[in-house]
N, C-alpha and C positions, 0 to 999 in steps of 0.2 A: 501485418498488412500484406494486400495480396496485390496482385497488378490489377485491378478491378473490381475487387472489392476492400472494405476495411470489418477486420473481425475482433470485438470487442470484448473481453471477460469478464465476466461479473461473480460477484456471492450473492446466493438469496439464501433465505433461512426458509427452513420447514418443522412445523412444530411435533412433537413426537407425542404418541398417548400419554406420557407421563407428565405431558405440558413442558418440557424443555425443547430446546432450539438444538437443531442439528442447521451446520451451513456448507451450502454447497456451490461448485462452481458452474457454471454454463458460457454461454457464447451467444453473439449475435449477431451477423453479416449486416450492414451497411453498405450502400450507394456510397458513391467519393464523397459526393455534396453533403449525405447523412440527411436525405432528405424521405430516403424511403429505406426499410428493414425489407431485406433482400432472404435472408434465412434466421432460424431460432435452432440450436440445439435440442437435436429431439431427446436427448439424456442429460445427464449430468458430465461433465468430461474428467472429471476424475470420482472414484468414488471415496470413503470416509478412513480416514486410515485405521489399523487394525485394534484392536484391543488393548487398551493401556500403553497405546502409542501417541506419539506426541500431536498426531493430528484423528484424535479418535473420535471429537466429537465436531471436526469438521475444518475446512476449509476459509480464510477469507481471502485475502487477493491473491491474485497468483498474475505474475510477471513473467512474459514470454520472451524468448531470446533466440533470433536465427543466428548461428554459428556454424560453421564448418560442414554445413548442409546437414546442421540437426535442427530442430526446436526445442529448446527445453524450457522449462518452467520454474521459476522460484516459487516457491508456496509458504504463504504463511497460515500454519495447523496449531487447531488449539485443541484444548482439552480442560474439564471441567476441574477447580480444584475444592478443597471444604474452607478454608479459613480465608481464602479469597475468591474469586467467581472465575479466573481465568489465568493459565499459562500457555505461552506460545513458542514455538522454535519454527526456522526457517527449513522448508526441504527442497529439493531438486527430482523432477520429473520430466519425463520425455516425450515426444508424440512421434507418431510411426503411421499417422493416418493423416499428416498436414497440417496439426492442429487441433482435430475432432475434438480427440480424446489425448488422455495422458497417464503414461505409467510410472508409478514411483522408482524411481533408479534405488532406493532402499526404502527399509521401515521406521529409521533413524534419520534427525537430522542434519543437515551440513553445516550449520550454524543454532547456537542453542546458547544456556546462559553460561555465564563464568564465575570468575574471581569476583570481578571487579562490575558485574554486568549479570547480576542476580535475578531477574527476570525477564518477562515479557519481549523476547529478543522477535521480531518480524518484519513485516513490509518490508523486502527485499526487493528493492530497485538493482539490475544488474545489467553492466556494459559492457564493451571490447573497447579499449582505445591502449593502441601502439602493443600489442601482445599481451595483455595483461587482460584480468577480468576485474572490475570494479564493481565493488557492491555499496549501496546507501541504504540505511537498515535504521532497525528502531532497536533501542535497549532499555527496559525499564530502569527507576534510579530505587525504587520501591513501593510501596501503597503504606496509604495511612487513612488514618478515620479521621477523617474532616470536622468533624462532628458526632456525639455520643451516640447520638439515637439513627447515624447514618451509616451501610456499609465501607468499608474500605475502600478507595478507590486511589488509579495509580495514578502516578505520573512518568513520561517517558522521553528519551529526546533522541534524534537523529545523530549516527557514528557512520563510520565508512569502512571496509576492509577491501583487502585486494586480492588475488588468487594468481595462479599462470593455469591452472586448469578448469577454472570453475567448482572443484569441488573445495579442494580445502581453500581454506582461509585462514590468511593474518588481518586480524583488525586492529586498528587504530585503541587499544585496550580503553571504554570507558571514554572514549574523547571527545566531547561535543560539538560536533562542527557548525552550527549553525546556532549562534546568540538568539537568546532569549528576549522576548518582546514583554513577554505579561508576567516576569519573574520565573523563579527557581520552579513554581509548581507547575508552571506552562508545560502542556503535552503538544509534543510535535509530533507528526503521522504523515505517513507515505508520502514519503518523498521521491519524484523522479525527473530526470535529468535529460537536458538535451544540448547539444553543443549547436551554435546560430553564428556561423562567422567562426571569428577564433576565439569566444568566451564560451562557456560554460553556466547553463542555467539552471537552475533548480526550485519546482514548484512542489510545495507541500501544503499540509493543513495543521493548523494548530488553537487551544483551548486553554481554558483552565481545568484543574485536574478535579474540580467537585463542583459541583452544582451547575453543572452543563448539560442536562438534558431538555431539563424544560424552559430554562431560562436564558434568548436567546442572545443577550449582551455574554456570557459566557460562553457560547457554543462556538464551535468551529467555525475559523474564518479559513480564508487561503495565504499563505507565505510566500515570500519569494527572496532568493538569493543567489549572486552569482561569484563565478570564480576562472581566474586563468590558470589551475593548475587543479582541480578537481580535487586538490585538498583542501587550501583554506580557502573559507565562504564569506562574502560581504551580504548582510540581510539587508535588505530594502524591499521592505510588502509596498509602499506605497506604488514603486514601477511597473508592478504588475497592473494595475489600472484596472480592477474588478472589485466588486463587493461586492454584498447581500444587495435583492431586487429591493425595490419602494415594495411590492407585494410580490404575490404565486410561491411559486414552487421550491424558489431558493432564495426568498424574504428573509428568514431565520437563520439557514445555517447555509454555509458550503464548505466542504469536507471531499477527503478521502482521491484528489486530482489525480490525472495522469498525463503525461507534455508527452507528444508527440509528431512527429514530421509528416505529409500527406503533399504527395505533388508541390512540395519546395515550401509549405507552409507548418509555422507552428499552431495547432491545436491542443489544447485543454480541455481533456474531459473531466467531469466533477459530479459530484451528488449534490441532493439539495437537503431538504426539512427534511428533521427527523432522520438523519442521516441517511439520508437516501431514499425512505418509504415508498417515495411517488417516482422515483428513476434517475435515472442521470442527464447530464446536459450535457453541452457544446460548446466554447470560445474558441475563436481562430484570431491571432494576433495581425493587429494591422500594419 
């Protein structure tokens, strides 16, 4: 966020001759009010990572952090796999033009899977509070075939780690911070954090891990949890005080938030149907 304007990040996909999805990131300048689009990135702000690197066939959020008069970026990079459709790790990038754009700090991840935390490691939410760098991230637990005649699909849940530089990290090995609403196969996603007073809040999204694309009683709702010490998290969706519309744009699904501060207020940006197809939205808390 700038003193004047508000600059937003997005993934959009682009479909490649062979009919696969490459995704990429861009930006979009907003009025305070987010009443009018003030600028659109005229490129992409970071391009696709290299060749049988972990973010080679694209980008999807990427989380921006002002620190010690840098910006940098968490990114989460996937890449295409055969016996499943997706692997991800976390990386870290920089910007050296305010934002525009963004350079990879390596070709490797700074957070990827483990022992205990076998795939789908991303959505990296990350903070500064009291010298320390905080991360809120996603781990997969694994994928299964829901059903014979259906692909695999995963399921994933929210952990934490900590850092003193931002690069490396110690996580919380496999520990799920944030209770389960719709059972063990419930997928939790992006989750990010804002401290309002002296608690700690955190909005994310969450599903069941099959049969959630077309059917919208399973599809992504939004979550909410909070916490006085940014480790253990009390869930409570209902205080969040949002659902799906009666109709339009975010009737079916909402998915994929981001909580942030603007002139002393919290704001919530969010996707709608079809996990975003038609754009994003806006709530400002009253």
């Amino acid at each position: 966020m700038c003193s004047d304007y508000v600059r937003v990040y997005f993934s959009s996909r682009e479909r490649e001759p062979d009919g696969m999805y490459i995704s990429h990131v861009a930006w979009a300048d907003f009025d305070k009010s987010f009443s009018r689009v003030m600028r659109v990135a005229p490129e992409v702000a970071m391009p696709r990572g290299e060749l049988g690197c972990f973010d080679e066939h694209g980008i999807f959020p990427l989380s921006p952090l002002r620190h010690a008069g840098r910006i940098l970026a968490y990114t989460t990079g996937w890449s295409r796999r055969v016996s499943v459709s997706v692997e991800t790790g976390i990386g870290l990038a920089e910007s050296r033009d305010d934002g525009a754009t963004f350079e990879r700090c390596g070709n490797g991840p700074v957070l990827s899977t483990s022992l205990h935390e076998p795939c789908l490691v991303g959505d990296a939410f990350v903070r500064v509070h009291e010298g320390r760098f905080h991360m809120w991230y996603i781990f997969g637990t694994g994928w299964k075939r829901f059903a014979p005649s259906t692909a695999p699909d995963r399921t994933y849940k929210i952990g934490h780690a900590i850092s003193t530089d931002g690069l490396y990290w110690q996580r919380e090995e496999a520990r799920q911070i944030v209770a389960d609403r719709l059972g063990p196969d419930e997928c939790q996603a992006l989750p990010s954090v804002l401290c309002i007073g002296e608690r700690w809040h955190m909005v994310f999204c969450y599903r069941q891990s099959f049969d959630f694309r077309s059917n919208s009683a399973r599809s992504y709702r939004l979550g909410y949890a909070w916490s006085n010490d940014l480790s253990h998290w009390v869930r409570d969706d209902a205080a969040l005080g949002i659902d799906v519309s009666a109709e339009g744009w975010d009737s079916e699904m909402m998915c994929y938030p981001h909580l942030f501060e603007c002139d002393g207020r919290a704001h919530l940006l969010y996707n709608g149907n079809a996990f975003g197809r038609n754009g994003f939205g806006l709530a400002v808390l009253e």
